[in-house]
N, C-alpha and C positions, 0 to 999 in steps of 0.2 A: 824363461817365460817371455814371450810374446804381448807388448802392450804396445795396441794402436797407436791412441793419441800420445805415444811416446813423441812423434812427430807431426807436425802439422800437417793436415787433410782437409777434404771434403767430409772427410768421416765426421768430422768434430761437429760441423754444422746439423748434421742428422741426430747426433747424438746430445747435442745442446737443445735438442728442440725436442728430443723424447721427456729430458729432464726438467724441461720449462713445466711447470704450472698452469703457466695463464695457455699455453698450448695445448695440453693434453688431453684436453674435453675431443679434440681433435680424433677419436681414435682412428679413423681411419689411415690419417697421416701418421697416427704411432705404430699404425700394424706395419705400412707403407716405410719408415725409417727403420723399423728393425730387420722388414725384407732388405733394403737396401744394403747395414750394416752385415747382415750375414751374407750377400753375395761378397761385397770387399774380403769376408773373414776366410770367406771359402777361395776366395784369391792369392790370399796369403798362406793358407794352409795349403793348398794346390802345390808351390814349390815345394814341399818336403813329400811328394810322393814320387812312386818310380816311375823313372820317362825311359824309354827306348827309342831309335832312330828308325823310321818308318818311312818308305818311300810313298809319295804322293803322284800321282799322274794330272798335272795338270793342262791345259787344252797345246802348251808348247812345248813341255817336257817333264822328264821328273826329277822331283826335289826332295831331299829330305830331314823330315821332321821329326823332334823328340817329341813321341808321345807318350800318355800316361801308361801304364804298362796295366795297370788295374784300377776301375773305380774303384771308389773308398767305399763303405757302409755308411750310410748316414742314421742316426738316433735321437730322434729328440723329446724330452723329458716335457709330457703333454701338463697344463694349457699352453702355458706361457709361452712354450718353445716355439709354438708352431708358426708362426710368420716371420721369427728366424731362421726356423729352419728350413722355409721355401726360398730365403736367399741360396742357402748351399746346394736346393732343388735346379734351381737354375742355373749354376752355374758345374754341377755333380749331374748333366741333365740322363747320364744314363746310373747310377748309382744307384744300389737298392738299398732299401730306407726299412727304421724298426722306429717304434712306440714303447713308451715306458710312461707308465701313469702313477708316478710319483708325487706326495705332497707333503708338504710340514703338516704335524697334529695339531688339531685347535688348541687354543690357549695354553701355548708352550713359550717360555723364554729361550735367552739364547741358553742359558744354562742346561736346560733340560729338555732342547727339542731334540721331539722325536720324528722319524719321517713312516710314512706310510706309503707302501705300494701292491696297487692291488690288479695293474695291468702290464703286461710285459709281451709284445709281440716282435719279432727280430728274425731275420734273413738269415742261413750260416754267417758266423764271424771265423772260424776258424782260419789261420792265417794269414788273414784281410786285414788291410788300416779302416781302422773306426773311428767315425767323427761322431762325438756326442756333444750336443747342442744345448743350451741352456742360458738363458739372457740373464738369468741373477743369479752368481754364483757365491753362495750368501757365506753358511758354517760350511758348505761342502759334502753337508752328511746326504744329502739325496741326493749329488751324483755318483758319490762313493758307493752309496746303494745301489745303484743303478748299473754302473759298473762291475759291479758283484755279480750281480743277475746275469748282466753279457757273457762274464766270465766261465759262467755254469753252463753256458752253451757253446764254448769253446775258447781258444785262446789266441786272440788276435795279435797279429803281428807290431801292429803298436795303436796304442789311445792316441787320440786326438781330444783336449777335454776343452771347448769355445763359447764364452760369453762375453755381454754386452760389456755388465760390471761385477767386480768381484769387489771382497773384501779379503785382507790378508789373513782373517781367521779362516774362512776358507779354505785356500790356496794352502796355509800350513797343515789344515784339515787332509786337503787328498797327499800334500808331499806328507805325510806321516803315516796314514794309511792305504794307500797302494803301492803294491811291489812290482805293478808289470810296468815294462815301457810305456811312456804317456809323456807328453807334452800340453804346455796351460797355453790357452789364447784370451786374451781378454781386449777389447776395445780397451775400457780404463780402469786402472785399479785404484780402488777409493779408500778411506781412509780407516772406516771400522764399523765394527754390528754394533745396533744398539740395542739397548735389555730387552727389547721384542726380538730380535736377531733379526733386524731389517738395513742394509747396507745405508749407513751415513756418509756423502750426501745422497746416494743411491738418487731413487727418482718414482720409491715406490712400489706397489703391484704391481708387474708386467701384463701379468694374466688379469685382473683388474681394468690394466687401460685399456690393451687390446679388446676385450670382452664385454666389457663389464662389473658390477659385484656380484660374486657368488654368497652362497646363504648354505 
């Protein structure tokens, strides 16, 4: 598993400022720091895709370059996701991209939530590295769902699963229930759900600050 602030960045100051309080009336700077975080993540995920050696012509001679041998797929689990997942937009700028309109059910604890998904649109994955996107990666059960869904339309060559923050019930969530290839990205992993099943210290609704409240 892959954790950012495992070392000192520039990330950290973006991500301290998603988390701030007295900042996040900010939303524009919140949409703004999660694009930022998911360009860095789609950097880092970048090195575990395939490069091949490609000759380039340029104006004095040619040179050659390891490049990516295939964009990835990109997914990302709507609201919350979507101005992280314009970071991997930009830096995946030819990649084609799918929708999943996944959500926790109203007044569920961590106990007994449930998730619900009632939008699912997605490019072939068969074959292809899949980046599934998602800034709170809380119990884990709506990307495990979501992943499921993917999986009914083929069998990708490996998961990529990338959030801001997780929780470790989470993360033990998908390593217990998924069998395919997959690897975890998280900026940072925090310390645990609380009896709403909301990441403590987390930093909150994503879809929320980005947005809004919804009703």
């Amino acid at each position: 598993m892959f954790i950012l602030n495992k070392e000192s960045s520039v990330a950290n100051q973006f991500l301290a400022e998603m988390r701030d309080v007295h900042q996040q009336q900010d939303r524009l700077r919140f949409r703004k720091n999660l694009e930022r975080l998911g360009e860095i993540m789609a950097y880092e995920v970048s090195k575990k895709m395939p490069y091949a050696p490609v000759e380039v012509q340029t104006p004095l001679e040619t040179v050659r370059e390891n490049l990516m041998v295939q964009q990835p797929v990109l997914i990302t689990i709507m609201r919350a996701g979507v101005p992280f997942f314009q970071g991997f937009c930009n830096i995946f700028d030819r990649a084609d991209s799918g929708f999943i309109g996944a959500y926790r059910a109203p007044h569920t604890s961590a106990e007994d939530l449930s998730v619900a998904m009632e939008y699912v649109s997605t490019p072939p994955v068969e074959g292809r590295s899949i980046i599934v996107v998602d800034p709170m990666l809380a119990s884990g059960k709506s990307m495990v769902k979501a992943v499921e869904a993917l999986l009914q339309r083929g069998k990708p060559a490996h998961i990529h699963i990338v959030s801001v923050i997780a929780a470790p019930e989470g993360v033990a969530y998908i390593e217990n229930n998924l069998k395919e290839n997959f690897s975890l990205w998280t900026c940072a992993l925090d310390e645990k759900l609380n009896e709403q099943a909301y990441i403590v210290p987390g930093l909150g609704d994503a879809g929320d600050l980005s947005y809004g409240p919804k009703i």
